[in-house]
Structures are given as structure tokens and as C-alpha cells.
N, C-alpha and C positions, 0 to 999 in steps of 0.2 A: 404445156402444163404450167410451166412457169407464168406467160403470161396470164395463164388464168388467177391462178394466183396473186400475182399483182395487181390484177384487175378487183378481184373481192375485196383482198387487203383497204382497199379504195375506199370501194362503194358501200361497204357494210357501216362503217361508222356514217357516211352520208345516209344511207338508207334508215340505221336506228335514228336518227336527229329528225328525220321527219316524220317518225313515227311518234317521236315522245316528245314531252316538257318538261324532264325530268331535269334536263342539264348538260353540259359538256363542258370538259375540259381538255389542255394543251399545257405542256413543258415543255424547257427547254435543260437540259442537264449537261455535265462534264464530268468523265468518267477518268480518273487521272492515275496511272498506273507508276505507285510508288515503288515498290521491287515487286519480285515474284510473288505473286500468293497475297496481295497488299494494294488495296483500294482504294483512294479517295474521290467520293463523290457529291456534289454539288447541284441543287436539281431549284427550280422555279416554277412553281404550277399555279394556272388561271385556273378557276373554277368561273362558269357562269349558272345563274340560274335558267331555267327554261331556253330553249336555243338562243342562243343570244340577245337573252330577254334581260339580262341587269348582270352585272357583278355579284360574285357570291362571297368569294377570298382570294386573296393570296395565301399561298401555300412555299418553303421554304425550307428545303430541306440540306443537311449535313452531314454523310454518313460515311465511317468504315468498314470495310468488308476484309475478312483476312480466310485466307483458303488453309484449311489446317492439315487435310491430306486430299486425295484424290476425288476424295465421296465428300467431305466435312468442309462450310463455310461458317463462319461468325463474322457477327457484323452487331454494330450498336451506333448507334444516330441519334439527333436532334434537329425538332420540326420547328417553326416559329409559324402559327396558322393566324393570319389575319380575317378574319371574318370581316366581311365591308356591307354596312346599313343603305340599303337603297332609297327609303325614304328621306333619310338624311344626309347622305353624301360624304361618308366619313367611316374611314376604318373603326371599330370598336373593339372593346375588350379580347385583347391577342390572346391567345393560349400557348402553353409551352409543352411540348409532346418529348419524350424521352424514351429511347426504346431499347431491346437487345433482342437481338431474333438467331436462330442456330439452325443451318439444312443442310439437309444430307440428299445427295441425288445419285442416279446412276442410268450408265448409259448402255441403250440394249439396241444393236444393228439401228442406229442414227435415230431414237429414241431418246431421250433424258426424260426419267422419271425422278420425280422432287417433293419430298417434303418440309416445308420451312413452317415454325413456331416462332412466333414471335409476343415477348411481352411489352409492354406500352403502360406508361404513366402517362397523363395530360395533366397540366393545372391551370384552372380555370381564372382569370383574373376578372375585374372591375365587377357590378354589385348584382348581386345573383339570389336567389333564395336557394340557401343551404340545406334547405329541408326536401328539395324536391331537383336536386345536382349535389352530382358527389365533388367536391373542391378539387379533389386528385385525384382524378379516374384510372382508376388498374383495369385494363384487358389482355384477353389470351386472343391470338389471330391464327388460326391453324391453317394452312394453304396445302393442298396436296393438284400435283398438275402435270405433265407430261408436253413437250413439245420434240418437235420431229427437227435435227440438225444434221440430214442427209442433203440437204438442196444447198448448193453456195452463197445466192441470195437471199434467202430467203427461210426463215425459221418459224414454222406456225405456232402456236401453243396452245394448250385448252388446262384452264384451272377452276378450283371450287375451293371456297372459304370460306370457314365462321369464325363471326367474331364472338365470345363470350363476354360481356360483362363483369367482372370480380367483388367489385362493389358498389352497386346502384343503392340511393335510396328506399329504407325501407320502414314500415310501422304497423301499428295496431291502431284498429277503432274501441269504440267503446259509446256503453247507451244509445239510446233510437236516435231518430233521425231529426235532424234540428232547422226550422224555417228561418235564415232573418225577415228584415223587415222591406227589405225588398226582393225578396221570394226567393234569395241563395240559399240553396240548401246543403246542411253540412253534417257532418259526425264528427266528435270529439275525438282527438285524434294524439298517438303519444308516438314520436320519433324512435324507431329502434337499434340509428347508428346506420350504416352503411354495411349492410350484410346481404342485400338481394344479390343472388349471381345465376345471371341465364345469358341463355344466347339471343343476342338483339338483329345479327344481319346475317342472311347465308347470299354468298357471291360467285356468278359463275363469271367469270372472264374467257374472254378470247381474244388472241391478238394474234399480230404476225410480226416480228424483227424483218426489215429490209434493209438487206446490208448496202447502202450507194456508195462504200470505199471502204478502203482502212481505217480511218476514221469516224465514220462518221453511220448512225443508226435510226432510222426512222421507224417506230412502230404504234401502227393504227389498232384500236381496241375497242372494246365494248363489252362494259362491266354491267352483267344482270343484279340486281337486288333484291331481294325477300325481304324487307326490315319490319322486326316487330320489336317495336320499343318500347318501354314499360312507361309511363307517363303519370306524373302524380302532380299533383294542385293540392297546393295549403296555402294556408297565412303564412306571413313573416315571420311569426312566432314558431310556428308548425306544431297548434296547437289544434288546429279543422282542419280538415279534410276533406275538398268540396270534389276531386273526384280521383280515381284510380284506376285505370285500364290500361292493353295493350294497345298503341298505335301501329296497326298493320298495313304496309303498303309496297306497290313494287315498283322497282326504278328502272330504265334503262336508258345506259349513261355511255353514249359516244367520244372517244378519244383521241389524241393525237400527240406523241411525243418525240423528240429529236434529243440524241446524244451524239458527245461528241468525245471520240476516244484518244486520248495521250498520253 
């Protein structure tokens, strides 16, 4: 049974990469055990786009995690996400992610059942339209999952998340519909601040923890996506409004990541 196990563990992220173009990625992390109950971790993630079809980011993350009782963790962190331009061959515009997230789980005959909430600031740097991106994106990430920590090696999981939005750009139109003069058409349009809040991705995850030592953790994954993004286009000004819809699409995104425990 085990090696079945490890057998899928495998082949699944191979299997979804050939099915999609969505993407994949790989980390590498350190998971450094400062006392009891008290975390520092250290993580480096590739994203590409389409199977190894370009660059997408770097990803850089620095978090605490501290165990408050039996059932209770907290943890708050800091992302440095580099987005990298394929056309032009050069990182652009980093953003700065800041989070605090709070779970509680509990363990039923080699079961863990887990809810973790997590909030997230991003801030958006170099030159953007303000009217159609929020400068400092607030989201709520709700995770609820279950994975099985009866086998020695090997720990499967199964999770579902949404991410909600807090505050996306938002506005009113106003008077009929306006032609220029090279056939964009547009509505007058008035900014109403940063108040839209919905949910933009629902996620299911699967993975497996394979434990190769004391140290050290490999676990392969593959993250399903729903995303429906709310999508707006105006001018510079964000005075028109040339369109407003949901962006709906689905991802499936194969994984691979290595820690290393001390």
C-alpha cells in the first residue's frame, strides 16, 4: 500500500503537467526549530508559466509560526514576490505581501482535521493604474483540510480554499454609451474608492508529505483553481469605463516542494 502511495505521490503531478498550461511550480524551504512551539521558516518558490514554457516569479518567503496549545497555531510572515517579464528579460515591479493567519486542528484515530484563516496585505509597487488595482490589496484565505498521519512515511492531504477579496476596485457609470473616434467605446465613469469584496479563487489541493529522513520532506501537489476575477479598464484618469466583467477560468497547477527540518 505504501508503495502505491508513493507511486501516485509521483505520477500525479507528472500526469496534471501534461494535461495543462496552466503552470508549475517548485521550492525549496528551511524549516528551523527555535524552541518548543516556535518556528522559523524560510522558503524560495519558482513559478513557471505553461510547463516549462517561460518564467513567471520568484517567490520569497519569511515566516513565524508559534503553537499556542495543542489545537492553536499562529504564524505571521513576509513574501517579496518577483514577477519576471518574458518579453523583456527582467524582473519588474516586486510586490510586498504581509500576512497573519491563526489554525486550529485536531487529531481523530491518525486523521488531522484543520482550519487555518489567514489575512494578507500585498502592496503593489512601480506604475499601475490605480483605478483598476487596489495599491494594498487586503484578502481573507479560508483553508479548511484533513490529511491522514497514520502511515510513517508518508502523509496524504486533501484541502479546499477561498480567497475573498476586501477591497477590489470599484465605480459607477453614468449617461449612454459613448463612441471615440477610433470605435472605443466607453461610459462616463466616477471611481467609488476601493469597496468591492467578493471571492475571486476557490482551491482544492492535494498532496502527500514524504517523509526521506529526520530532516528532510518532499511533498508533490496539485492545486485545482476556479478563479473569477472581477476585471475593470478605464483611463488613467478613471474617468471611462471601457469595460467591466468577471474573468472566469480554471487552473491546474502541478508541484514540487523540498524542506529541510533543524
Amino acid at each position: 500500500m505504501k508503495k502505491f502511495v508513493y507511486l501516485m505521490a509521483l505520477l500525479l503531478p507528472l500526469t496534471a503537467a501534461a494535461q495543462t498550461q496552466s503552470g508549475v511550480r517548485a521550492s525549496v524551504a528551511a524549516d528551523w526549530k527555535i524552541r518548543k512551539g516556535l518556528h522559523l521558516t524560510v522558503e524560495e518558490e519558482l513559478r513557471m508559466d505553461g510547463v516549462f514554457k517561460s518564467l513567471d516569479r520568484l517567490q520569497t518567503t519569511i515566516g513565524l509560526e508559534y503553537k499556542v496549545s495543542p489545537y492553536v497555531k499562529l504564524g505571521a510572515g513576509y513574501i517579496l514576490i518577483n514577477p519576471y517579464s518574458a518579453g523583456n528579460l527582467y524582473f519588474k515591479e516586486p510586490r510586498h505581501r504581509f500576512y497573519v493567519d491563526g489554525m486550529v486542528h485536531y487529531n481523530l484515530n491518525g486523521f488531522n482535521f484543520s482550519l487555518r484563516e489567514r489575512v494578507q496585505l500585498t502592496h503593489r509597487t512601480g506604475d499601475f493604474n490605480a483605478y483598476q488595482n487596489t495599491p494594498n490589496l487586503v484578502a481573507l484565505k479560508t483553508r479548511l483540510g484533513v490529511s491522514y498521519k497514520g502511515w510513517t512515511y508518508f502523509e496524504p492531504g486533501v484541502f479546499f480554499e477561498v480567497r475573498t477579496q476586501l477591497n477590489a476596485p470599484w465605480g459607477s457609470t453614468s449617461g449612454s454609451l459613448q463612441t471615440k473616434s477610433d470605435g472605443t467605446t466607453y461610459y462616463a465613469y466616477t471611481h467609488a474608492g476601493y469597496t468591492h469584496t467578493y471571492n475571486d479563487r476557490y482551491r482544492g489541493i492535494i498532496r502527500t508529505d514524504i517523509k526521506l529522513g529526520k530532516h528532510h520532506v518532499l511533498r508533490p501537489y496539485v492545486l485545482l483553481d476556479y478563479v473569477s476575477e472581477y476585471v475593470i479598464d478605464t483611463n488613467s484618469e478613471g474617468t471611462r469605463l471601457f469595460s467591466a466583467a468577471y474573468s472566469n477560468y480554471f487552473k491546474v497547477t502541478p508541484g514540487i516542494g523540498y524542506t529541510f527540518k533543524f
